[in-house]
N, C-alpha and C positions, 0 to 999 in steps of 0.2 A: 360635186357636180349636180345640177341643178337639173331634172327629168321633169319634161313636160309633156303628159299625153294626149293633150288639145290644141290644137291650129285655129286659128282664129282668122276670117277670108269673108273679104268683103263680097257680097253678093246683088243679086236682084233676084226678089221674090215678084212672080208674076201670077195674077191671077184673075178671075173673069169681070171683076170692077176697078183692083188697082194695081195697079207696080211700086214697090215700095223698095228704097235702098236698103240693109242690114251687113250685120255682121253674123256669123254662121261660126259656130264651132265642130271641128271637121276633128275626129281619130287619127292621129298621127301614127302614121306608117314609116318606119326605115328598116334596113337591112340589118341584120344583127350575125357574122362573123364565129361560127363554134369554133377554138382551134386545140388542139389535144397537145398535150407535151408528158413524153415517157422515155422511161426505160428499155432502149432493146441494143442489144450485144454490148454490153458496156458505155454506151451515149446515147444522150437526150436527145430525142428527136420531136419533132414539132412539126405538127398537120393540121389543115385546114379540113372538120371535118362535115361542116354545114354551112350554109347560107341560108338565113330563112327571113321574111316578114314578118316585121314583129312591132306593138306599141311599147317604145321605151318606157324601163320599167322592170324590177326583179330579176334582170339577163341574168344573174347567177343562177337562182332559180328553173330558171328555162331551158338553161345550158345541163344541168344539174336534172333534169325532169326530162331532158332529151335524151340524154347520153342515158342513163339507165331505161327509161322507156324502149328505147332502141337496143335494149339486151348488151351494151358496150361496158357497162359496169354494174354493179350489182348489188355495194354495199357502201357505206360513206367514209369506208375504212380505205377503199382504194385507193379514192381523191386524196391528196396531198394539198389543194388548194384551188378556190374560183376565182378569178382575179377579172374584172372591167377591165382592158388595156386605158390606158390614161396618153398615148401614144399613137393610138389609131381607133379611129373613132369607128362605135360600131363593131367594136370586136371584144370575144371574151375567151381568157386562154384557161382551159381546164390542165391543173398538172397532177400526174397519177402518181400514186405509192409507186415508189423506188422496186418494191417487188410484188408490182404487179404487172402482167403484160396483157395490154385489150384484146390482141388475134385478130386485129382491123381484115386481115387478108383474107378472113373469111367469113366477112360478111358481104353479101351477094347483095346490097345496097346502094342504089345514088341518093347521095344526102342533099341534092339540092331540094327546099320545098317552098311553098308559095303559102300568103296566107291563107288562101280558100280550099286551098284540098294539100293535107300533109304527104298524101300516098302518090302525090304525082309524080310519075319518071321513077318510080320504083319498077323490078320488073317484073314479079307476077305477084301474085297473088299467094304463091306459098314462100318468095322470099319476106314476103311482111309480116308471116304470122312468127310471131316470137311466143317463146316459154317463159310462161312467169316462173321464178322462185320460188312461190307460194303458190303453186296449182295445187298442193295437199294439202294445207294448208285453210282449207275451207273449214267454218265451222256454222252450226245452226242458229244466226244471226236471226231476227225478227222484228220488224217494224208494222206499227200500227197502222193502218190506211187513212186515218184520221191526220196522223203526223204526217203524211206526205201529201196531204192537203192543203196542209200550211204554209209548205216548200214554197210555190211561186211569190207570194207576196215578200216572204223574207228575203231570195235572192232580189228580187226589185228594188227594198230599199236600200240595201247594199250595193249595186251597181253606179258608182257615183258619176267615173267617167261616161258610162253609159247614157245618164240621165243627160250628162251636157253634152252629146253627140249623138246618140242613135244608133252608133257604128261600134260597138264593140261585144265580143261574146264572155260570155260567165263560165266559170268551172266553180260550183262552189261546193266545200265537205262539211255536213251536216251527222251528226253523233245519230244515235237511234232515237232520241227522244225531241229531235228538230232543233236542236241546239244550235247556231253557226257556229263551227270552228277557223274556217278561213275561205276568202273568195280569192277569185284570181281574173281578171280581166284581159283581154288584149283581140288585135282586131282579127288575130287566126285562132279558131274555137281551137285547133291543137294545141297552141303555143298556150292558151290560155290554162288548160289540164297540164303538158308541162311546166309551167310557173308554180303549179297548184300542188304536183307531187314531187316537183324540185325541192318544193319546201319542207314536203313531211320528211322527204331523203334526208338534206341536211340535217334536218333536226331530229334523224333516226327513227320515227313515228312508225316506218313501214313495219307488218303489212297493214292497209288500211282495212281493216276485213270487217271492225265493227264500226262501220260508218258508211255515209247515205252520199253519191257523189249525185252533183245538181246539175244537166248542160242545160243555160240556156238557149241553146237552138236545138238543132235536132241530133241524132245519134247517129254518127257516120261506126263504118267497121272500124276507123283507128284509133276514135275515139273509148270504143270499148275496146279495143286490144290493148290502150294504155291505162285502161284500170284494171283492167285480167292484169299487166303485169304488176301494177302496184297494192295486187288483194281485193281489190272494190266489190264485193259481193250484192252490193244495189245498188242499181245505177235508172238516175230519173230524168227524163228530159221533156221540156219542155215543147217543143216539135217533134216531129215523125223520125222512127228510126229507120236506118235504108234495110232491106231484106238480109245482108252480108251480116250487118252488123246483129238483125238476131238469130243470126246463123252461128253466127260466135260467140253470143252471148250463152246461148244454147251450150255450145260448146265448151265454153268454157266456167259452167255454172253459176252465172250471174244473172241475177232478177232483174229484168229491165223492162222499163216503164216509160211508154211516151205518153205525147198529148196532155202533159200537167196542168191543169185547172186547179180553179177552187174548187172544185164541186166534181170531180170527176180525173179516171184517168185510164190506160189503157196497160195493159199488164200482158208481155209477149211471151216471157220465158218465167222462171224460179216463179209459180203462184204462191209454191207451202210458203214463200219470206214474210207474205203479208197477210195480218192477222185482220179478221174482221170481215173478210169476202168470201 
């Protein structure tokens, strides 16, 4: 099946000497379906366990970098399989290890989220904060202040949808020496860091501890609570971090960085990680 993350819409640019006809490529936005299928008292059962806005594109991944972010699984040994439904579109069905059970019942979550804020319709503030796996796990990681200088421009030329639309956010994992390892686009900054650590999940990579995560906009609190849970030890962003979010970063031992320039950046929490200031 063929994924297309640009719409293409006829317009009218207007402006102070002419109006001109065009075409305009716009971020494609649709609904994307999580549904869960396990084992409990002997039958398979199957739930709907999210709705979210999303640029088609990696749903495995996403699906895959939710359900663990969200503390609902933990290892890639659970998962039994990520499947696109071929059946109903917009949906994707996660099936769990035969002996594993998620304990959906206690989690004090509404899964419905939106692309522009993940934490919406959640109900407070201490049902969102989850415990990573690797909260001990920390070790004395170090990056140069020079290599994260370099950050902005490398995620720019990687942003390819971005480039023909405007409208999309970045997650991207850079090694300690500014290396790219992988980016991840989509038009909700969350879904784009779920896509991002959906990937390392499957491919077992976790924890991410010795490596650099990139947002291209700014640092909300859930965006660092889904690298606290994936290991992410520096975390750099591009835009302003909200107060919450270096509340938790604090909290939960992560050096994090807004305001990324060439030439400059701002350093909230972890100073000892970076070498050279």
């Amino acid at each position: 099946m063929e994924i297309n993350a640009v719409f293409q819409k006829k317009i009218r640019r207007v402006g102070t000497l002419e109006t001109i006809d065009l075409e305009d490529n716009l971020a494609v936005e649709e609904p994307l379906e999580i549904r869960l299928k396990y084992l409990e008292a002997g039958k398979f059962r199957e739930k709907s366990i999210s709705v979210t806005m999303r640029t088609p594109g990696n749903d495995e991944e996403l699906a895959a970098g939710f359900l663990f972010t969200e503390g609902i699984i933990r290892n890639a040994d659970q998962v039994e399989s990520i499947q696109v439904s071929v059946l109903k579109e917009n949906s994707v069905l996660v099936t769990l290890a035969d002996n594993f059970s998620p304990g959906l019942n206690t989690l004090e979550r509404n899964f419905y989220t939106t692309s522009s804020c993940g934490v919406c319709g959640k109900a407070s503030i201490d049902a969102i904060k989850t415990v990573s796996v690797f909260a001990e796990n920390q070790n004395t990681v170090r990056v140069d202040k020079e290599t994260l200088l370099t950050l902005k421009d490398k995620i720019s030329e990687s942003q390819l949808v971005f480039e023909n639309t405007g409208g999309l956010h970045a997650s991207a994992l850079f090694d300690l020496k500014g290396n790219l390892i992988t980016l991840r686009e989509d038009v909700g900054r969350h879904n784009a860091l779920d896509k991002l650590i959906g990937n390392m999940f499957m491919d077992n990579i976790l924890p991410l501890s010795s490596h650099i995560l990139l947002l291209s906009g700014r640092a909300s609190f859930e965006l660092i609570q889904k690298a606290s849970m994936a290991g992410i030890q520096i975390v750099a962003a591009i835009g302003a971090p909200s107060s919450l979010a270096v509340e938790l970063a604090e909290e939960s031992g992560i050096t994090l960085i807004g305001f990324l320039k060439n030439d400059r950046f701002n350093v909230y929490t972890g100073f000892d990680r970076i070498e050279g200031i």
